[in-house]
C-alpha positions in Angstrom: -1.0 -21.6 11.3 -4.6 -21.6 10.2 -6.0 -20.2 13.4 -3.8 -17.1 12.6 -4.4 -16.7 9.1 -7.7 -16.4 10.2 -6.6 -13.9 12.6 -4.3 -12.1 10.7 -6.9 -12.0 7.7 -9.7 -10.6 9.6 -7.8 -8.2 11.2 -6.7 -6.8 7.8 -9.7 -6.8 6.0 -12.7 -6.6 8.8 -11.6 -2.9 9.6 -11.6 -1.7 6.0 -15.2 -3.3 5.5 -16.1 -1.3 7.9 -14.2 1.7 6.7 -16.1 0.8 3.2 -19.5 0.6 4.9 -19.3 4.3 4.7 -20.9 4.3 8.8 -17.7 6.2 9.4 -18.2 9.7 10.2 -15.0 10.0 13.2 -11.7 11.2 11.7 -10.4 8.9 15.1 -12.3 6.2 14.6 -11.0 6.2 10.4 -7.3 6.5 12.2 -7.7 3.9 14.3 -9.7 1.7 11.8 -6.9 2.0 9.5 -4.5 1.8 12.2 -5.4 -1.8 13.3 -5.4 -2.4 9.4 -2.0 -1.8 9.5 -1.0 -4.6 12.4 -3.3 -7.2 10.5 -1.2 -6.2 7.7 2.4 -6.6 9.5 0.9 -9.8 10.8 -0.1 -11.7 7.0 3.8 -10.3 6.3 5.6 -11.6 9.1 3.4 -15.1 10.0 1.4 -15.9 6.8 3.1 -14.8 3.1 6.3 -15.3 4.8 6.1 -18.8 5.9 4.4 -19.8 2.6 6.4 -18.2 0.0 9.2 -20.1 1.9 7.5 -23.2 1.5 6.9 -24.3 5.4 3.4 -23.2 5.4 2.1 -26.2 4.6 3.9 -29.9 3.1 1.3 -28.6 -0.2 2.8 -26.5 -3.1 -0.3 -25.6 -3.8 -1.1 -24.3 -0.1 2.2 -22.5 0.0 1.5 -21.1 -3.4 -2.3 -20.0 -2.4 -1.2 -18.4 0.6 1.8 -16.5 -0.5 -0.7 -14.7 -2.7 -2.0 -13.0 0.7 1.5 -10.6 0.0 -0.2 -9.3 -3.2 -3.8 -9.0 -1.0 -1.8 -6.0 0.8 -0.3 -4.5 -1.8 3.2 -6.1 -2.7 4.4 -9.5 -5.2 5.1 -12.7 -4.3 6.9 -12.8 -6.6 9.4 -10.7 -6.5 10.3 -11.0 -2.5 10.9 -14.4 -3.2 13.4 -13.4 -5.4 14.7 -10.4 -3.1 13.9 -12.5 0.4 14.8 -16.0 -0.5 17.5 -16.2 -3.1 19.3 -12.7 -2.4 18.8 -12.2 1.6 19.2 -15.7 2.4 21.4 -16.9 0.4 23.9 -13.8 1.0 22.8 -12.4 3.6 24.6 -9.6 5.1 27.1 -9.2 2.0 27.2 -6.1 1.0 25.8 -5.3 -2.3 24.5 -8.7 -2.6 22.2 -8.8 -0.1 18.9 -7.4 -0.9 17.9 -6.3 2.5 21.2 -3.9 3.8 21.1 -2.2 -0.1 19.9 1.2 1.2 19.6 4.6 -0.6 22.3 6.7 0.1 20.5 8.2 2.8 20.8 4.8 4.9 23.8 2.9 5.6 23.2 -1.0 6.8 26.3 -1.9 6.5 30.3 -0.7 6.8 31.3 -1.6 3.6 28.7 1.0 1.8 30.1 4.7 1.2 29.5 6.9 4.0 27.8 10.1 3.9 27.9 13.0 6.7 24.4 12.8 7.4 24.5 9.2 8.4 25.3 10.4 11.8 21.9 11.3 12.5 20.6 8.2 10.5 19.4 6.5 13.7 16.9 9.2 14.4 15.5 9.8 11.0 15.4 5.8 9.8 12.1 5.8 12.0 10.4 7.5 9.4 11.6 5.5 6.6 11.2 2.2 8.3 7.7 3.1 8.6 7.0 4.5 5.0 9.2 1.2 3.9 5.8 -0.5 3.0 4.5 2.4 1.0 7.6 2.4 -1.3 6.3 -1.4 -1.9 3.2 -0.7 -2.9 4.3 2.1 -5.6 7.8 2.0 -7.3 9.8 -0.5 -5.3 8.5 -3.8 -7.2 9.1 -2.1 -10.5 12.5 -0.8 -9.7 13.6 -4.4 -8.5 11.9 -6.4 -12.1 13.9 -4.0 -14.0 17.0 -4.7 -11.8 16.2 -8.4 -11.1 16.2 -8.7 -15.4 19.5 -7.3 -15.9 20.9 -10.2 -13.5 19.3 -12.9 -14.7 15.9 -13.7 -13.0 13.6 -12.6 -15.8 14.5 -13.7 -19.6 13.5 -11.6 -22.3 11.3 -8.6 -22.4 8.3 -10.7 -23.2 9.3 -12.0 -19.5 9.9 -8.7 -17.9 6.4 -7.2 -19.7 4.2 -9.9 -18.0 5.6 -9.8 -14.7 5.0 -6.1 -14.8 1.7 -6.7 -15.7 1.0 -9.1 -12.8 2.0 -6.8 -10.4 0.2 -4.3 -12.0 -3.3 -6.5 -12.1 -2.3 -7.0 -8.7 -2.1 -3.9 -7.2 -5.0 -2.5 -8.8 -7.5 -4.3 -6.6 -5.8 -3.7 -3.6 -5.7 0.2 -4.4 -9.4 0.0 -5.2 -10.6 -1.2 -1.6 -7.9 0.2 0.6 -8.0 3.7 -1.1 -10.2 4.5 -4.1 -13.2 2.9 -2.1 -13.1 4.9 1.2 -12.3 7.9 -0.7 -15.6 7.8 -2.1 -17.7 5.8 0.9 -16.2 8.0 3.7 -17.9 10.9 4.7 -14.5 13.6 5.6 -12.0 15.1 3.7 -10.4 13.3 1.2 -7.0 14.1 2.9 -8.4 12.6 5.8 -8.6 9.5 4.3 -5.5 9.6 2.7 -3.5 10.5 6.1 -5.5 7.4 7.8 -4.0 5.6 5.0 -0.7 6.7 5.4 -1.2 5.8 9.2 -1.8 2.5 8.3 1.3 1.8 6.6 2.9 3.7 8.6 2.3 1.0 11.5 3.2 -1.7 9.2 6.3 -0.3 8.0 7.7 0.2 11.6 6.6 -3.4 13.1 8.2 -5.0 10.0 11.0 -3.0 9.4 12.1 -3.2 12.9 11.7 -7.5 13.5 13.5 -7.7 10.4 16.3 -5.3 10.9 16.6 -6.3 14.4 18.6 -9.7 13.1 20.9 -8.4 10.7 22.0 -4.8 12.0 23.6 -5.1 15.2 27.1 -4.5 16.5 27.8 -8.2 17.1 27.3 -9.0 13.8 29.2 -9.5 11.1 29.4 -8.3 7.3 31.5 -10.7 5.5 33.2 -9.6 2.1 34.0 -12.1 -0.5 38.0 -12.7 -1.6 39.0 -11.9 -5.3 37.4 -15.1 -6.4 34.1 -14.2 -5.2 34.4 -16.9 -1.9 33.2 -16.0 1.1 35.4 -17.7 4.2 33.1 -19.9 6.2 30.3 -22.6 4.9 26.8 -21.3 4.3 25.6 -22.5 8.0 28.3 -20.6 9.9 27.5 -18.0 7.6 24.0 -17.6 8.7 24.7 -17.7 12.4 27.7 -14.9 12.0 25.1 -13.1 10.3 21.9 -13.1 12.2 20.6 -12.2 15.5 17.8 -13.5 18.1 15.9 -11.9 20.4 13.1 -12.4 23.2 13.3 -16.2 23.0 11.6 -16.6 26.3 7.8 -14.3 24.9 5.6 -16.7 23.6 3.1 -14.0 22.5 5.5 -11.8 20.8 6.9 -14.9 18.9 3.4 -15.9 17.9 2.2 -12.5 16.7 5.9 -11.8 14.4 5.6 -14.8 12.8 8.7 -16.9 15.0 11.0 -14.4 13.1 12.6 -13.4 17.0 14.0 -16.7 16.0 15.8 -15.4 12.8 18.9 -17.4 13.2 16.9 -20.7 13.2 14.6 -19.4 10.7 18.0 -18.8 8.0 19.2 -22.3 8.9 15.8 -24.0 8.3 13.7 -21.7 6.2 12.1 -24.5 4.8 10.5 -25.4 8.6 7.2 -23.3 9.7 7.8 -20.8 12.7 5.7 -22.7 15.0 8.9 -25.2 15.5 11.3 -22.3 16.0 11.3 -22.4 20.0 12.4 -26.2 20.0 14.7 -25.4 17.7 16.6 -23.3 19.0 17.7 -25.2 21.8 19.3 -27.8 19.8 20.8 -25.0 17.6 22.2 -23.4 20.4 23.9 -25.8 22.1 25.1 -27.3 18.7 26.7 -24.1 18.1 28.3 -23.3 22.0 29.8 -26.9 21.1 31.7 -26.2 18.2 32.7 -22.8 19.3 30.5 -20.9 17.0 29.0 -17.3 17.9 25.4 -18.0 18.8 23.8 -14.1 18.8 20.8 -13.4 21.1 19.0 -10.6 23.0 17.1 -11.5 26.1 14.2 -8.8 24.8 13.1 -6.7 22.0 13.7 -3.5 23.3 17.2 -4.6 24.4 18.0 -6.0 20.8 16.4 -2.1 19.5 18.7 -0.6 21.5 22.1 -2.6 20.0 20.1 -1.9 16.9 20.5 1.8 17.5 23.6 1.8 18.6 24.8 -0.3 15.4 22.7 2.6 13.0 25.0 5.5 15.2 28.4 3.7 14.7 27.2 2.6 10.9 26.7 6.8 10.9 30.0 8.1 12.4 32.8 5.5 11.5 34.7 4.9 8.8 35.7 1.8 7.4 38.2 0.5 9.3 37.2 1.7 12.4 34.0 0.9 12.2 34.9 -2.6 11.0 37.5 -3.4 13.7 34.7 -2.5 16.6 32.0 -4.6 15.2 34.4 -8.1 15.1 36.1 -6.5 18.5 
């Protein structure tokens, strides 16, 4: 985990020092500059901040705590994923209008529960270029939009509360602004929109890898999206829960599961998110063959690209299907 934080670090902030040297003349070299920026950026997400603000980064609070601050280094809170990631996603996870990560504007649908619109059917072409403008949205309105509706359910008190967290985010985002933006807009020698597009690319690249490792798990046909009874009960215990709910993929690529973080391991990682990724691979084993014992749905993709294509497929039927139809072909 250290080794990679190093890695993950450097290759976040060692191309923007050299973007910030103002050396850079080449509108490529800015692109790809920013570019490889952008993966060092996916990379803290998915195997640094991730792991700590769950708390497996390291047996330290303090270490956890320290290193989940590397989410604010690139733009976003800690503070509020933790509430969106780790209360709301894992906790309900694929429950429609509970679950943080399938609440979609009305332009997306994640799930089969949420009202469908006719341009859904061509959702699964166009999501590419939200998933990778998802991290922008972070960076500008999306943590604001979420304290104000995190504090009219209860996870802020007051409006003393709600005013410093706004704050925080604020004093965090202005530094990150400052040397991934304001300063190569003044150090680099091309157009300003240069920069700006370069910048754009670099989210851009984030967006997509995160966006499609996280999605990957939770959108796919053999999945399921549980609705609570009258009383507000979902059917099965929280564990069966999770593995009805969540999706593997790839289990066999040891470099892919070291540069995402373990999350091609999302089922164990909602079981035991209070484990680090490294563990994930030897976990599985024993979750698997606990779960083919009792007779519980164990999901997995032998690859990436195979588990992106059921994820396509899941975004088309999501786009054409009512309902009812769509409801009785994903538990078929």
């Amino acid at each position: 985990m250290v080794l990679k934080t190093i890695f993950m670090l450097s290759l976040f902030f060692m191309p923007l020092i050299v973007v910030n040297s103002g050396l850079i003349s080449s509108p490529i070299i800015l692109f790809i500059l920013y570019m490889l920026s952008g993966l060092g950026m996916a990379g803290i997400g998915m195997g640094v901040m991730h792991d700590a603000i769950h708390g497996s980064y390291s047996k330290n609070a303090k270490v956890n705590e320290y290193m989940g601050y590397t989410l604010n280094l690139i733009g976003a809170n800690a503070t509020i994923w933790k509430i969106q990631h780790n209360v709301l996603h894992h906790t309900y996870t694929n429950i429609d209008e509970a679950d943080d990560d399938i609440s979609a504007p009305f332009f997306l649908r994640f799930s089969p529960h949420a009202k469908r619109y006719w341009l859904h059917r061509f959702q699964h072409i166009y999501i590419w270029f939200f998933y990778g403008f998802s991290t922008l949205s972070w960076i500008t309105a999306k943590d604001f939009i979420r304290i104000n509706r995190y504090s009219k359910i209860g996870f802020f008190n007051g409006k003393n509360e709600v005013k410093r967290a706004v704050l925080k985010v604020i004093g965090w985002k202005l530094p990150y602004y400052s040397y991934a933006l304001a300063l190569p807009l003044y150090m680099v020698s091309l157009s300003p929109w240069i920069v700006i597009l370069a910048f754009l690319s670099m989210h851009f690249v984030t967006g997509l890898c995160i966006s499609m490792v996280f999605q990957t798990a939770h959108v796919m046909p053999s999945i399921e999206f549980p609705l609570p009874d009258e009383n507000g009960m979902i059917a099965s215990d929280w564990s069966t829960h999770q593995l009805a709910t969540t999706c593997n993929y790839s289990p066999r690529s040891k470099l892919f599961s070291w540069l995402i973080g373990g999350l091609n391991y999302q089922i164990e990682h909602h079981l035991f998110p209070n484990i680090c990724h490294v563990h994930y691979k030897k976990l599985s084993r024993i979750v698997a063959d606990t779960a083919k014992e009792y007779g519980i749905p164990y999901n997995s993709r032998k690859t990436f690209i195979s588990a992106i294509g059921d994820h396509i497929k899941m975004l088309r039927q999501l786009g054409k299907m009512e309902l009812v139809g769509l409801s009785q072909d994903v538990h078929r």
